[in-house]
C-alpha positions as a Markdown table, in Angstrom:
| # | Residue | x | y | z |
|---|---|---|---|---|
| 1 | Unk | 15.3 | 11.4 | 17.7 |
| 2 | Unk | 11.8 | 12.4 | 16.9 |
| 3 | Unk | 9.0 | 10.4 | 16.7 |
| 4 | Unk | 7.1 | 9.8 | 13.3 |
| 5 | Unk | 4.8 | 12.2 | 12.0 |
| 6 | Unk | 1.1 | 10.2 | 12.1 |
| 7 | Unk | 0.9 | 10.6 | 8.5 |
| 8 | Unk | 4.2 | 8.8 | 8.4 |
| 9 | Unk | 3.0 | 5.7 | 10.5 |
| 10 | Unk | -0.4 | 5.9 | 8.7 |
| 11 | Unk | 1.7 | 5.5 | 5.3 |
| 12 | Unk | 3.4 | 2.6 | 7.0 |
| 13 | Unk | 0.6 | 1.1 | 8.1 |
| 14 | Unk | -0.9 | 1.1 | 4.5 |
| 15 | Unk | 2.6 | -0.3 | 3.3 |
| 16 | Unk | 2.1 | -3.3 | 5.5 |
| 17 | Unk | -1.1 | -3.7 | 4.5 |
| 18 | Unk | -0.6 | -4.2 | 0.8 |
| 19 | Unk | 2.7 | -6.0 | 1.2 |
| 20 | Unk | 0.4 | -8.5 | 3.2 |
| 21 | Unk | -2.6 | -8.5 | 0.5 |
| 22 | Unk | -0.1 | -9.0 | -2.5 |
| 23 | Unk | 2.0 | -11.7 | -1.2 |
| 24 | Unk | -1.1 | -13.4 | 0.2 |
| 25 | Unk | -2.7 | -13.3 | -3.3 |
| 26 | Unk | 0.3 | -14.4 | -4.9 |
| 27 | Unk | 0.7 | -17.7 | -2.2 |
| 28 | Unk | -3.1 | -18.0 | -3.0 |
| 29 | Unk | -2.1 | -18.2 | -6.5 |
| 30 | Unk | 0.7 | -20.6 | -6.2 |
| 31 | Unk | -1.3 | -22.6 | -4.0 |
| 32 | Unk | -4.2 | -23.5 | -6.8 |
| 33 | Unk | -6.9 | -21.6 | -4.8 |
| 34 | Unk | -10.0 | -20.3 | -6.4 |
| 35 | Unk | -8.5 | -18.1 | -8.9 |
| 36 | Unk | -10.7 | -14.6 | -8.8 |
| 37 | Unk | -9.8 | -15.2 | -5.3 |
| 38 | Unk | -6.4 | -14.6 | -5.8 |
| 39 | Unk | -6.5 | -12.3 | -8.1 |
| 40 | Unk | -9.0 | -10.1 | -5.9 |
| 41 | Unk | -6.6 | -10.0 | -2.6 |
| 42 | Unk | -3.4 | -9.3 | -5.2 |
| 43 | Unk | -5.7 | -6.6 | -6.7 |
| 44 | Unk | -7.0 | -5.0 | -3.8 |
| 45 | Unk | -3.0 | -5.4 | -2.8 |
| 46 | Unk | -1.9 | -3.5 | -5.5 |
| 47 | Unk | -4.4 | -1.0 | -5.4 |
| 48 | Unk | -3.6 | -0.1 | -2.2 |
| 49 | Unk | 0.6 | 0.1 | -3.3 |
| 50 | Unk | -0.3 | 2.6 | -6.2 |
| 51 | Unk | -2.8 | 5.1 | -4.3 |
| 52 | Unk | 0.6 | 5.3 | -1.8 |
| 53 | Unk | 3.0 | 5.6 | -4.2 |
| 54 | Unk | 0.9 | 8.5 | -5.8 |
| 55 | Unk | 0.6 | 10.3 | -2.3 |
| 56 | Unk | 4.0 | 9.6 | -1.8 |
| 57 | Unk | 4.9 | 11.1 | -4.7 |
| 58 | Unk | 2.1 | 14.0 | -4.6 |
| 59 | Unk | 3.5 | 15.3 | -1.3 |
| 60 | Unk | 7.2 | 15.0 | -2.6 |
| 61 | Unk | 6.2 | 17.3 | -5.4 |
| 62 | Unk | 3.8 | 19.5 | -3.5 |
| 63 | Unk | 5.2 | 22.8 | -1.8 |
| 64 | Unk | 5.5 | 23.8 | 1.5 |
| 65 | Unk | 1.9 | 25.7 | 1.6 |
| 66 | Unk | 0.3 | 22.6 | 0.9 |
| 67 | Unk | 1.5 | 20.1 | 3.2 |
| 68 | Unk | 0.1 | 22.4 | 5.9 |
């Protein structure tokens, strides 16, 4: 077994992370918090989600010369 690549864990790092911001905005939400509060942390949540699904996405389309 090897061990994952540091842009791996760094990718799964900022998973967490927006997982964690978008649920907490949504339980902000649900719980009748200052609304642009909410909607900020879900934002900044989802944000995050999109720029990693572009990389993701980038590097899975990008050839081999490039990921070097």
């Amino acid at each position: 077994m090897e061990a994952p690549a540091a842009a791996d864990l760094d990718r799964l790092t900022w998973l967490v992370l927006a997982a964690v911001l978008l649920l907490g905005g949504l339980y902000l939400h649900l719980h009748l918090v200052s609304d642009w509060v909410a909607f900020l942390v879900m934002g900044v949540g989802a944000g995050i989600g999109i720029a990693l699904t572009g990389s993701v996405i980038h590097d899975a389309f990008a050839g081999q010369r490039e990921r070097r």
